[in-house]
C-alpha positions as CSV (number, residue, x, y, z in Angstrom):
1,X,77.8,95.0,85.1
2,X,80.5,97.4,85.8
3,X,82.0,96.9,82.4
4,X,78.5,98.1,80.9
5,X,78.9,101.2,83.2
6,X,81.9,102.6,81.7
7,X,80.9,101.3,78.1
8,X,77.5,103.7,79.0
9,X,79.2,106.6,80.5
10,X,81.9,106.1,77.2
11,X,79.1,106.4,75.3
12,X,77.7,109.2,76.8
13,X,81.0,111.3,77.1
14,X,81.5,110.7,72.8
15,X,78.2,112.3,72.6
16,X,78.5,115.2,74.9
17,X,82.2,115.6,73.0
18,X,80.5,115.5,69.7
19,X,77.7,117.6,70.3
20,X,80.2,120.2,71.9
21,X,82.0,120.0,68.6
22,X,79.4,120.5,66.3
23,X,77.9,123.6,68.5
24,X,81.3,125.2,68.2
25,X,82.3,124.8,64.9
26,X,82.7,128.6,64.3
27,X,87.0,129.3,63.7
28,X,88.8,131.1,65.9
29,X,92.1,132.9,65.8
30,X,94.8,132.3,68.7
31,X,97.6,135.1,68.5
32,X,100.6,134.0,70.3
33,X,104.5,135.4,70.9
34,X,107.0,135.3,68.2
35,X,104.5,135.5,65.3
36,X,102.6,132.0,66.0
37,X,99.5,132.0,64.8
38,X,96.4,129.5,64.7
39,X,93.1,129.5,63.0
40,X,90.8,126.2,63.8
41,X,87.5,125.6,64.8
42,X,87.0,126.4,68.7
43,X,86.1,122.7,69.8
44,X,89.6,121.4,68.2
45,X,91.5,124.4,70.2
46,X,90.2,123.5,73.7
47,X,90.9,119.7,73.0
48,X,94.5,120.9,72.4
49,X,95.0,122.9,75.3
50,X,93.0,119.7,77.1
51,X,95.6,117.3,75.6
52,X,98.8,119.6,76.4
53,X,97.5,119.8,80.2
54,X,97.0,116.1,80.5
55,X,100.7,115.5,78.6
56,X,102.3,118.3,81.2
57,X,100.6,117.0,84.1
58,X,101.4,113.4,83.4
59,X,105.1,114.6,82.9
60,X,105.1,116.7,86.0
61,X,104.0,113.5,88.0
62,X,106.7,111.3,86.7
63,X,109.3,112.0,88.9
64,X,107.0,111.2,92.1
65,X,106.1,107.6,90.7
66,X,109.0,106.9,89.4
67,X,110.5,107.7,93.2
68,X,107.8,105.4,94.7
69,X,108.3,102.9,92.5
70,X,111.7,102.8,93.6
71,X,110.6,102.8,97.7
72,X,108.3,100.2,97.1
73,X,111.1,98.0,94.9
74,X,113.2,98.5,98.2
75,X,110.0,97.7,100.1
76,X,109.6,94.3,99.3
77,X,113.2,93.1,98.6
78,X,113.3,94.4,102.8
79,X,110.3,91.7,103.3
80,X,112.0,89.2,101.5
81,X,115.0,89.2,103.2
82,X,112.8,89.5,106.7
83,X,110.7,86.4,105.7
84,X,114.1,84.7,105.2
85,X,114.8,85.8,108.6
86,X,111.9,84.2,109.7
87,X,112.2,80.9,107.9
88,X,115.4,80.6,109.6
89,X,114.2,81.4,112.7
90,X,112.1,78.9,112.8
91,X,114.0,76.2,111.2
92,X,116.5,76.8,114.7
93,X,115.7,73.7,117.6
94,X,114.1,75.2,120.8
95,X,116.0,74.6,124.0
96,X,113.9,73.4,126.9
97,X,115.9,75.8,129.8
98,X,114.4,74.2,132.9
């Protein structure tokens, strides 16, 4: 069930794309410093500047993962060595002090 959900909204999010597209077909012109300039149909020049936020964002948010993944590496080789700690705990004879 949950996999037809995202197939649906998939679907629905190609077609809302498309239909975007082809309602905005007309070219525009994007002036920009040192002489670049770029002629392409509107729909195409907002995917781009979609695309180049999602690459800077996920680039921006690399550091911070890659930082957690580190804490939680240290994370769990501290619970392994704590559940050795325990084992051996345990494995010690109890003495009866009475």
């Amino acid at each position: 069930m949950k996999r037809f959900f995202y197939l649906f909204l998939a679907i629905i999010v190609l077609f809302l794309g498309l239909s975007f597209a082809y309602k905005n077909a007309r070219t525009v012109q994007l002036n920009y410093y040192l002489g670049v300039h770029w002629v392409s149909p509107l729909s195409l020049m907002l995917l781009a500047a979609l695309s180049l936020g999602v690459l800077l964002g996920f680039i921006a948010s690399l550091g911070m993962v890659v930082r957690l993944q580190r804490q939680l590496s240290q994370a769990r080789k501290e619970i392994r060595q704590i559940e050795q700690e325990v084992i051996n705990l345990r494995s010690l004879p109890i003495k009866d002090v009475l």
